[in-house]
TORDO-300382 format. One record per residue (C-alpha): chain; z, x, y negated. Coordinates in nm, 2 decimals. Example, Ala and Ser with C-alpha at 12.3 -4.5 7.8 and 13.67 -1.06 7.14 Angstrom:
2
+--------+--------+--------+--------+
| chaine |     up |   east |  north |
+--------+--------+--------+--------+
|      A |   0.78 |   1.23 |   0.45 |
|      A |   0.71 |   1.37 |   0.11 |
+--------+--------+--------+--------+
END
This chain:
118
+--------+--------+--------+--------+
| chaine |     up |   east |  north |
+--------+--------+--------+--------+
|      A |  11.49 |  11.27 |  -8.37 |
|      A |  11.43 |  11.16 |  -8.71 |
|      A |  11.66 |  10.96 |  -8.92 |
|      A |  11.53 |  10.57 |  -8.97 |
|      A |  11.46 |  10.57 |  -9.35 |
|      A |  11.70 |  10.35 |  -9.56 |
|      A |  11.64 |   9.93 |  -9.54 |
|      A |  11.54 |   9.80 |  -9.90 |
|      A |  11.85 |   9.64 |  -9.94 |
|      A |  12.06 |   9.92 |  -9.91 |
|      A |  11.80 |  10.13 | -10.19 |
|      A |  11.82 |   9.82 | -10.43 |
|      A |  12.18 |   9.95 | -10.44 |
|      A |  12.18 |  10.31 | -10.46 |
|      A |  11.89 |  10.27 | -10.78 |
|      A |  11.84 |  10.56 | -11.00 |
|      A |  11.92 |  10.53 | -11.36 |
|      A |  11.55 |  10.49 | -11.39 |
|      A |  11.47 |  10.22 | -11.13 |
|      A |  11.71 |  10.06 | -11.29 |
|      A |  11.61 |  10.02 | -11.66 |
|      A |  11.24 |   9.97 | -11.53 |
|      A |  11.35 |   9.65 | -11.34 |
|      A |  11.49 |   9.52 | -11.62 |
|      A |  11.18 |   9.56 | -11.81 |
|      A |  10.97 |   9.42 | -11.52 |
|      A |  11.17 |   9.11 | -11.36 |
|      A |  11.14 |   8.82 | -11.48 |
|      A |  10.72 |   8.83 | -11.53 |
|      A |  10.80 |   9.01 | -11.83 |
|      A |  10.47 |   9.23 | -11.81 |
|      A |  10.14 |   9.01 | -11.85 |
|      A |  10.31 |   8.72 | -11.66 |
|      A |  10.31 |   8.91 | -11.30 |
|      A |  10.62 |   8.90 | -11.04 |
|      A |  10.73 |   9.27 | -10.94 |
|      A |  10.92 |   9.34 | -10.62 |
|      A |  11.16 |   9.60 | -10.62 |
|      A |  11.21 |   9.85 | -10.32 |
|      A |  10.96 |   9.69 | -10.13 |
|      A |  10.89 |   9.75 |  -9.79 |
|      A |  10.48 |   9.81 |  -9.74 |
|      A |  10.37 |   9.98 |  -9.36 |
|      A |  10.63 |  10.22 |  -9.28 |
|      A |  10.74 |  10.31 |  -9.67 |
|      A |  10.92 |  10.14 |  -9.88 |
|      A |  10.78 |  10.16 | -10.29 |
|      A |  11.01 |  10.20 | -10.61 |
|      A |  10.82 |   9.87 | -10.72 |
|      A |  10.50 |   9.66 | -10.61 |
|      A |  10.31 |   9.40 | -10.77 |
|      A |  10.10 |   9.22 | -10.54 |
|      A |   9.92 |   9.01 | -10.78 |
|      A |   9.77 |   9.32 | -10.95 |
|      A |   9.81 |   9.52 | -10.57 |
|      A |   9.99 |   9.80 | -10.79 |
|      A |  10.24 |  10.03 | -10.65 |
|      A |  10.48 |  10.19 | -10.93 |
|      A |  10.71 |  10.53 | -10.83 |
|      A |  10.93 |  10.73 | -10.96 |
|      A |  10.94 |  11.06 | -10.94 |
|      A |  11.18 |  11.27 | -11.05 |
|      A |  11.25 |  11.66 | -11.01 |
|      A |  11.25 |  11.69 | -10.59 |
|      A |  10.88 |  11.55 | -10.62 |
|      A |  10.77 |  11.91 | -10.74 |
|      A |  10.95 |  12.09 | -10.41 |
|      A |  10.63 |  12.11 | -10.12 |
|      A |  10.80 |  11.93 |  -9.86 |
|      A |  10.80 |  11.61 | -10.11 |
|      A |  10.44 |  11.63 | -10.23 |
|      A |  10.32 |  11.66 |  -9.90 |
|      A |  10.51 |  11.35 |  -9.83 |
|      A |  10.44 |  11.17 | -10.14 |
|      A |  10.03 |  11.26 | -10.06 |
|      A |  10.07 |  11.12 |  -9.74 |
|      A |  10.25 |  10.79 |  -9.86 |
|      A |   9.99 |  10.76 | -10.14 |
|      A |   9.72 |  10.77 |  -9.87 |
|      A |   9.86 |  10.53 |  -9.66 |
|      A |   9.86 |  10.28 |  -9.97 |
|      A |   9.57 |  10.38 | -10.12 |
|      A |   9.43 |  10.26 |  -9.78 |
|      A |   9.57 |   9.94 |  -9.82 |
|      A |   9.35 |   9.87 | -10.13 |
|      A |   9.65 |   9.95 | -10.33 |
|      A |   9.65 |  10.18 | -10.63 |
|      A |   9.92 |  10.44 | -10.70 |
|      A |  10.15 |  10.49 | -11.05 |
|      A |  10.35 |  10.75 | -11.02 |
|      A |  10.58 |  10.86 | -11.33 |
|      A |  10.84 |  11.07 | -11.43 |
|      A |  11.15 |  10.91 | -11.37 |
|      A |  11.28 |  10.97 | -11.77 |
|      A |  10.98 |  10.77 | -11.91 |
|      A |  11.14 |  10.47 | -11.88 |
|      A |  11.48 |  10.59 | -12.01 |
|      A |  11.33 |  10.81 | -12.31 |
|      A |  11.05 |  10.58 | -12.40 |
|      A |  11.03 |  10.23 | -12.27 |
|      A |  10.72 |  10.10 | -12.50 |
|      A |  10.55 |  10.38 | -12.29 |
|      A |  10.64 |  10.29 | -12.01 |
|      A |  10.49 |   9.87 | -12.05 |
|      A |  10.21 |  10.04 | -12.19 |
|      A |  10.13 |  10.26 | -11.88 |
|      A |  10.23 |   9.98 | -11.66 |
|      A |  10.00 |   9.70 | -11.84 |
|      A |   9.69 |   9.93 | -11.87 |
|      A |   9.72 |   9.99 | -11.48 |
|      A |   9.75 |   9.64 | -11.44 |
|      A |   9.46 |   9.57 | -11.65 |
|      A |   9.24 |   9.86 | -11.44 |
|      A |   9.39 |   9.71 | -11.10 |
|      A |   9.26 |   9.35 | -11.19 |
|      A |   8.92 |   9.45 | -11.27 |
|      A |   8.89 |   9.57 | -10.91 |
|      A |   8.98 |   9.29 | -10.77 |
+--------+--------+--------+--------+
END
């Protein structure tokens, strides 16, 4: 039997170093006016961030993403949302922490591409 994956709240607390800067540079509607969620629950996954005006998912990924056994799994939960009508951003996890201009800029031009397709 497989282990339940952890509830948001509990991941809201165990935030990487990166999930934390990012939130502080997405609460608030500081990006193009739009309200993130962090550690949001969506089907059976829960995302590093979501923004459901702009129905844009943002992970982090830092260095267990390259292993096989986590690619498979992050291909599989990128399906799953891309199914949803959802579109994926997936960064290195120092981005945010090395250069955070780079980071709103990557996040605001998916934003921008997301609300065209809606």
């Amino acid at each position: 039997m497989t282990k339940p994956p952890p509830r948001p709240r509990e991941l809201r607390k165990q935030r990487t170093p990166a999930e934390t800067a990012a939130w502080w540079l997405l609460r608030n509607r500081q990006v193009l006016g739009l309200k993130f969620r962090r550690q949001c629950p969506l089907g059976r996954f829960v995302v590093d961030f979501y923004c459901s005006e702009a129905r844009l998912v943002i992970e982090f990924d830092g260095s267990v993403h390259s292993q096989p056994s986590q690619m498979r799994k992050d291909r599989a939960k990128d399906g799953f949302l891309r199914l949803l009508g959802l579109r994926v951003l997936r960064l290195p996890n120092g981005l945010v922490l090395e250069d955070p201009e780079a980071f709103c800029s990557k996040v605001s031009e998916a934003v921008g591409e997301s609300l065209k397709k809606i």
